[in-house]
C-alpha positions as CSV (number, residue, x, y, z in Angstrom):
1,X,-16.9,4.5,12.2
2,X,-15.4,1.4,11.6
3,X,-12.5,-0.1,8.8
4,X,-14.2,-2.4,6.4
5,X,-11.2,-4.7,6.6
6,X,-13.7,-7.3,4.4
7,X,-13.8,-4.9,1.6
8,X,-10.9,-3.7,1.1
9,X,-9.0,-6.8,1.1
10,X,-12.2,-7.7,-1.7
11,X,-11.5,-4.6,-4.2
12,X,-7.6,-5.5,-3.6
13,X,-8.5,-9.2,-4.8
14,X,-10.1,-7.1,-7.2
15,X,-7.5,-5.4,-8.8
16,X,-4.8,-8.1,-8.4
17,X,-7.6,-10.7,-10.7
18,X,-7.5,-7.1,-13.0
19,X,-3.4,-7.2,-13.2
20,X,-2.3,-11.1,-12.7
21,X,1.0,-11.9,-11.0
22,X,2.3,-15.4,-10.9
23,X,4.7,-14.8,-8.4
24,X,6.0,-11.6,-6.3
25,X,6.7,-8.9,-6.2
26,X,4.0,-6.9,-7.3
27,X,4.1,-4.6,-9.6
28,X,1.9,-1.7,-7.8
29,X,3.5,1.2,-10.3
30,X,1.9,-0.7,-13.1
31,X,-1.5,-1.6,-11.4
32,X,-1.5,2.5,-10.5
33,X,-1.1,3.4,-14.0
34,X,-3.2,0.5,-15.4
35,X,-6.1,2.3,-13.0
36,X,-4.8,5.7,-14.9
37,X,-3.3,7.2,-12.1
38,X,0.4,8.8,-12.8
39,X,2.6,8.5,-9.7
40,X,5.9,11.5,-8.8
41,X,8.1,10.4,-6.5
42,X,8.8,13.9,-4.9
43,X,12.0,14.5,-3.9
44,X,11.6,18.4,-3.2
45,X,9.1,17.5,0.0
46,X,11.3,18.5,3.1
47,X,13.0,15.7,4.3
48,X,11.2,14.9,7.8
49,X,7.8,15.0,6.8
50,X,5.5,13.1,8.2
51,X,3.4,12.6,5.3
52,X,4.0,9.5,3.4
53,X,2.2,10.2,0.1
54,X,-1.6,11.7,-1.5
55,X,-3.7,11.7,-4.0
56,X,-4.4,14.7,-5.7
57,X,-6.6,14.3,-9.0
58,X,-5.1,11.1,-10.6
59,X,-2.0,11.9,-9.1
60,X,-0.1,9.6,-6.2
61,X,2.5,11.8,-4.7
62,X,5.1,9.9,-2.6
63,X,7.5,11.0,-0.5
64,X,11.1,10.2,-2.6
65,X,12.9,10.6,0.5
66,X,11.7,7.4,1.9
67,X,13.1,4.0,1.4
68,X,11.9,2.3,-1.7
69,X,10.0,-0.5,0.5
70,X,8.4,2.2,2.1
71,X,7.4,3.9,-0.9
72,X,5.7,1.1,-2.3
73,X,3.6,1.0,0.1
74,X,2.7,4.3,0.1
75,X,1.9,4.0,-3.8
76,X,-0.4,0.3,-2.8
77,X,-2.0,2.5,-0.1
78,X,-2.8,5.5,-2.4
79,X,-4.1,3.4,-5.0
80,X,-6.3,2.0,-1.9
81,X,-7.9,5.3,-1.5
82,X,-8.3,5.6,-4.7
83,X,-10.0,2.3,-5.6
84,X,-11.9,2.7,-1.8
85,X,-13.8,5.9,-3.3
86,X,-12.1,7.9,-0.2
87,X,-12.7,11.1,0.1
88,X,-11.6,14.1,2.3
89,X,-14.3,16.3,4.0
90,X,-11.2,18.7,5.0
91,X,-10.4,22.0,3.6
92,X,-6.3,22.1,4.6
93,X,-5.9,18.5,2.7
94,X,-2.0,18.7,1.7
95,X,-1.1,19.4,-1.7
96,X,1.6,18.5,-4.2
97,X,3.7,21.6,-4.1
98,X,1.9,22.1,-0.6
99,X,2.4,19.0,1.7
100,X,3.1,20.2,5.2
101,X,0.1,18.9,7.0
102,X,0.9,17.4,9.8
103,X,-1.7,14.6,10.0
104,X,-4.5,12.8,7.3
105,X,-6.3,14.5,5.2
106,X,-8.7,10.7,6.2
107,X,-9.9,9.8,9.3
108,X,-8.4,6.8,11.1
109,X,-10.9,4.4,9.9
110,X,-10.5,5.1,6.2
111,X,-6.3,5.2,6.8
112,X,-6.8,1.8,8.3
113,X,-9.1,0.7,5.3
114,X,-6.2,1.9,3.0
115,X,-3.5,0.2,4.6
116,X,-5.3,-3.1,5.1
117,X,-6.2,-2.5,1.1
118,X,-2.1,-2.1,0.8
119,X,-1.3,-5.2,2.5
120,X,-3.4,-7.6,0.5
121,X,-2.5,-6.0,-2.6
122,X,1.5,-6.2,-2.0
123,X,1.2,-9.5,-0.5
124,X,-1.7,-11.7,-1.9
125,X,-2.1,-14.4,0.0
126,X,-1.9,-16.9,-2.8
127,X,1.2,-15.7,-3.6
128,X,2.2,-16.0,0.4
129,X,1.6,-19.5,0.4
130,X,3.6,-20.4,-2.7
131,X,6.4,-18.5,-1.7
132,X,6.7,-20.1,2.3
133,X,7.5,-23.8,0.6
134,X,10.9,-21.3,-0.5
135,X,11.4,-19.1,1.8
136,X,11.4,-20.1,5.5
137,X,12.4,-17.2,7.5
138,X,10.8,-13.9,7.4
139,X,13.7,-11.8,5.8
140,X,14.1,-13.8,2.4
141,X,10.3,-13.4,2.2
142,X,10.3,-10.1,2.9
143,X,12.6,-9.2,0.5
144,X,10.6,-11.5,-2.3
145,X,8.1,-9.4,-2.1
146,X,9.9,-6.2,-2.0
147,X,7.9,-5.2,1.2
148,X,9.2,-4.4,4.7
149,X,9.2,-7.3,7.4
150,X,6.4,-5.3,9.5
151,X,4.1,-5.3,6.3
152,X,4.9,-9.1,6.0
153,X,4.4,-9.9,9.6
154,X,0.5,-8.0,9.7
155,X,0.2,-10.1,5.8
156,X,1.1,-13.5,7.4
157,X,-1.5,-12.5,10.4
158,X,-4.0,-11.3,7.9
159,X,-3.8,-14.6,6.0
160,X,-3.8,-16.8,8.8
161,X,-0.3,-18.5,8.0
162,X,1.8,-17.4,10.3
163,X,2.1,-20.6,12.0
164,X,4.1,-21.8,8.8
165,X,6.6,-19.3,9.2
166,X,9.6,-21.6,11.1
């Protein structure tokens, strides 16, 4: 199967018409609970875990050993699944109190659908626009919108403005 890249940047559009910001960065812990999900930043996972975060219930669970960049995008990307309708078809899906699995509970396609989802949530591309007449180079824009350089780098490819990046 194939990511619907199209619709997941549409029910992130969605939620970010839902919860307005006027400039970055974006809140994602209040669109999560505004959706009604509750998010623990779990600090008892074992440090080396490859699992960023889940959803269990209305729960986002996200690994609080990660850096806080990181973690936001693990919260945007839950939310993604969430607000995708994802579901898992697998019996050993990783738990709360249980999360050494070492892969998705998703297959790739629906992963990819959540991080696209991610991306155009933490990094609108209003927002992107506004913010490149003030900040020229790609660390200063990172940083405004509290997300790492690699998520702004796929958001400036995404929205087709990398070219006015100097």
């Amino acid at each position: 199967m194939t990511a619907r890249y199209a619709y997941a940047e549409k029910m992130a559009e969605k939620l970010l018409r839902k919860y307005p910001h006027s400039k970055p960065p974006i809140d994602v812990h209040a669109v999560a609970k505004g959706e009604r999900l509750d998010i623990e930043v779990r600090h008892d996972w074992p440090q080396g875990l490859k699992l960023h975060g889940l959803v269990q219930g209305r729960v986002i669970g996200v690994n609080g050993h990660e850096p806080w960049v990181r973690q936001r995008f693990t919260v945007a990307h839950e939310v993604g699944h969430f607000a995708l309708g994802h579901r898992s078809d697998r019996r050993d899906v990783p738990t709360l109190d249980q999360p050494d699995v070492d892969d998705s509970p998703y297959p790739a396609h629906l992963e990819q659908e959540a991080n696209w989802f991610a991306n155009a949530l933490l990094v609108p591309k209003v927002l992107l626009a506004a913010s490149l007449l003030e900040h020229r180079t790609l660390p200063p824009l990172a940083a405004a919108f509290a997300v790492s350089q690699q998520v702004l780098t796929i958001a400036l490819d995404r929205t087709k403005l990398l070219a006015r990046l100097v």
